[in-house]
N, C-alpha and C positions, 0 to 999 in steps of 0.2 A: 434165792430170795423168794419167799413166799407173802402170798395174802390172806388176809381173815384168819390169821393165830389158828388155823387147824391143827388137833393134837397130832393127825398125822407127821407132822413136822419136826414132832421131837423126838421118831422113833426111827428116823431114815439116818443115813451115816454120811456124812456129818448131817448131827442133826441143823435143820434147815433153819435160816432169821427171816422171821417174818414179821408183817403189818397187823398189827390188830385195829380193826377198824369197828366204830361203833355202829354196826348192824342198826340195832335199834332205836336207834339216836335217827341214824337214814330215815328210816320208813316212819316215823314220828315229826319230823322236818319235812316230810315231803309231801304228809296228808295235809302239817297246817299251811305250806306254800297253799297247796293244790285248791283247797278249800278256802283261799285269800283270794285266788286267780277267782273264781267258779264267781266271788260274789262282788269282783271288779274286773271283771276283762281287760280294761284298759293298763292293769299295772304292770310295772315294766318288769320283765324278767329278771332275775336275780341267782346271783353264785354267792355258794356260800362253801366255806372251809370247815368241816368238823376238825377236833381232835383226833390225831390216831398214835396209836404206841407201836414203839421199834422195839420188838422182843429178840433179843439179841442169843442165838443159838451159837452149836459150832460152826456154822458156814459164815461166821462173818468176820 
């Protein structure tokens, strides 16, 4: 089981099932936390769950 859909993953035997996760979705959620924090200190920290896709290879 792999992370972040690298294409490496499709070319190892069996090829490997991995996570596709939204890279960029991350780092776009985490400037507009960052920059919520920066201009209220006091707000409460927060989790949050993105979407991610199960790419289903032959290792699974």
């Amino acid at each position: 089981m792999g992370f972040d859909g690298i294409p490496f993953g499709d070319v190892t035997v069996p090829p490997l099932t991995t996570i596709i996760q939204p890279m960029h979705q991350f780092g776009v959620r985490s400037v507009q936390l960052l920059l919520r924090k920066i201009k209220d200190p006091q707000l409460d920290d927060c989790h949050e769950v993105l979407e991610w896709k199960l790419l289903e290879r032959g290792s699974a």
